[in-house]
C-alpha positions in Angstrom: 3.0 -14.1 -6.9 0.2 -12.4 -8.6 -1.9 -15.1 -10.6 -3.5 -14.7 -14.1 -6.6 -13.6 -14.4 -8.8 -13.8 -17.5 -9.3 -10.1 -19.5 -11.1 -7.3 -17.4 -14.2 -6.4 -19.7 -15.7 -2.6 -19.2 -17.7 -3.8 -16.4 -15.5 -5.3 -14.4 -13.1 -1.8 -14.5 -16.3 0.1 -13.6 -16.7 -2.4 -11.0 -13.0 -1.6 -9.4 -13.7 1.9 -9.9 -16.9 2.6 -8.2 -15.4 0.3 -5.3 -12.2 2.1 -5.5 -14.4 5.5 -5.1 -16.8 3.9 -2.0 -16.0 0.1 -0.9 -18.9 0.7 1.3 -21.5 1.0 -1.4 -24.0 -1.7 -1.0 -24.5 -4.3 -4.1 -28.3 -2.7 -5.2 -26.2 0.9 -5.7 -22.9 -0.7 -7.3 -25.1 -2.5 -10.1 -27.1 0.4 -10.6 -24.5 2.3 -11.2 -22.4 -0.4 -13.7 -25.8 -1.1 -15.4 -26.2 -4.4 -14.1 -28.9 -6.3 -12.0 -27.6 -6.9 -8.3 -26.9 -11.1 -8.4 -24.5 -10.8 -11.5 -23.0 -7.7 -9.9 -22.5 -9.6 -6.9 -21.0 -12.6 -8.8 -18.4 -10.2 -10.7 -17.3 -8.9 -7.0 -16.8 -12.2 -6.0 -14.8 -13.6 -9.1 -12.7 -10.8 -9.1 -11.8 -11.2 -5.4 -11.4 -14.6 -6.0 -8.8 -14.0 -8.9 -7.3 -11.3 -6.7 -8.0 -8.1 -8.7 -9.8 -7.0 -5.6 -7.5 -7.9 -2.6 -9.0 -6.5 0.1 -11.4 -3.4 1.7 -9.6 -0.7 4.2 -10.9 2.0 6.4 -8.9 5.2 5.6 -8.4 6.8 8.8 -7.4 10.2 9.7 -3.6 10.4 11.3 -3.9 13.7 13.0 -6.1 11.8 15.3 -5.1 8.7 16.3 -1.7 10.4 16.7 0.2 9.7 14.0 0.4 13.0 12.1 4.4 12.8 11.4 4.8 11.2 8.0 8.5 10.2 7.3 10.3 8.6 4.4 13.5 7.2 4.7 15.9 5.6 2.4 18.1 3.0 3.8 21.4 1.3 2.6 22.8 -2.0 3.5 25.9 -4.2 4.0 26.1 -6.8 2.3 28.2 -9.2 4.6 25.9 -12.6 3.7 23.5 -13.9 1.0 20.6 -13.9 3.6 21.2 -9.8 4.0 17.4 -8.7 2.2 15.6 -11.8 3.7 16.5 -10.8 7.1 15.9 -7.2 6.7 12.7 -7.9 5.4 11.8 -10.1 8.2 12.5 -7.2 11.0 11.3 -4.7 9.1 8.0 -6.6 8.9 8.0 -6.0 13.1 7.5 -2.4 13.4 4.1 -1.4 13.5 4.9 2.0 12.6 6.4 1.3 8.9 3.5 1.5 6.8 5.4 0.3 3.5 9.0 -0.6 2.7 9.9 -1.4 -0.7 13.7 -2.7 -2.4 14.3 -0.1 -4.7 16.7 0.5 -7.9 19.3 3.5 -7.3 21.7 4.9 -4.8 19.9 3.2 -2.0 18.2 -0.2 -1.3 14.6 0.3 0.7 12.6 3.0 0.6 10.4 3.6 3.9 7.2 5.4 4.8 6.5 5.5 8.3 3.8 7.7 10.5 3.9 8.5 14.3 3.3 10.9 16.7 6.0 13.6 16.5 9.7 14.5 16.4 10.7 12.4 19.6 9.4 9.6 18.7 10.7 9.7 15.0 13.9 9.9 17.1 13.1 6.7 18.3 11.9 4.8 15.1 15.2 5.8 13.4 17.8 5.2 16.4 16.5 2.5 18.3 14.3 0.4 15.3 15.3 1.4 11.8 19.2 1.4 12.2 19.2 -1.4 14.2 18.0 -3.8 11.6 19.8 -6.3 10.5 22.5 -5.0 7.9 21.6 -1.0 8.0 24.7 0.9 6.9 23.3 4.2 6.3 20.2 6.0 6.2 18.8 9.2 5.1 15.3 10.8 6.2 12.6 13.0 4.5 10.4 14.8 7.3 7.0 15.9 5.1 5.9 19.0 5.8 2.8 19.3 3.5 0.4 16.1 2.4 -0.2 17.4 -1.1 -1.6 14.2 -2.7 -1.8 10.8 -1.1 -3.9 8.2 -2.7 -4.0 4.2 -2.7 -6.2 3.9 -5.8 -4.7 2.8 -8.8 -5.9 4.2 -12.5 -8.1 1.4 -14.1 -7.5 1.2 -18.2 -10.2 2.1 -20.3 -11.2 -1.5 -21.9 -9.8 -2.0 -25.3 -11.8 -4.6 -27.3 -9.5 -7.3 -29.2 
């Protein structure tokens, strides 16, 4: 559960920005550019952190060479044959190293899966021998992507709006 945070002034969005742009940036060049001096720039980091606006900092690394250039989505349906049918999907699912998200969804299907690996065969093998033989699959249904047109993890900031 996310918790509440007090309101997000104009620097602290500039803040997520800029660190949304480069998480590398060092303090000195993040308050620069937010017009603040480097300890309370360093203190708005840590507070938001701390509140959990900022959960974390990734490498983005490139699939093509750490073979994993297939991207796959795949929607899959379940039986309901007990009360405990999501919880123990969700526990396998949490398993395969491969499955780089999985969300419940609304609509004609319950998750929605993106996956990466190395080609064809081994897709093969994510869907037949992992994916449909989680707990309570009844179906599935597969999207091979052929072109990467966008594919982003940042999230749009609101402007500040003064009360």
């Amino acid at each position: 559960m996310v918790k509440k945070t007090r309101e997000l002034d104009r620097i602290d969005r500039n803040i997520l920005r800029k660190l949304q742009e480069n998480g590398r940036m060092s303090y000195v060049e993040l308050a620069s550019e937010v017009g603040l001096s480097t300890t309370p720039c360093l203190e708005r980091v840590r507070r938001l952190e701390k509140d959990g606006v900022i959960k974390g900092y990734t490498a983005i690394l490139e699939p093509k060479l750490l073979e994993a250039a297939l991207l796959v989505f795949v929607e899959i349906s379940l039986t309901y044959r007990s009360g405990t049918v999501f919880d123990d999907f969700k526990r396998e699912v949490m398993k395969i190293p491969h499955v780089m998200e999985c969300h419940l969804v609304s609509g004609d299907f319950d998750y929605l899966i993106k996956a990466r690996i190395s080609e064809m065969s081994a897709y093969r093998e994510l869907l037949g021998e992992l994916l449909l033989a989680l707990p309570n699959v009844d179906k599935s249904r597969s999207y091979i992507v052929m072109e990467e047109v966008k594919e982003s993890s940042a999230i749009t900031v609101p402007e500040f709006r003064s009360p």
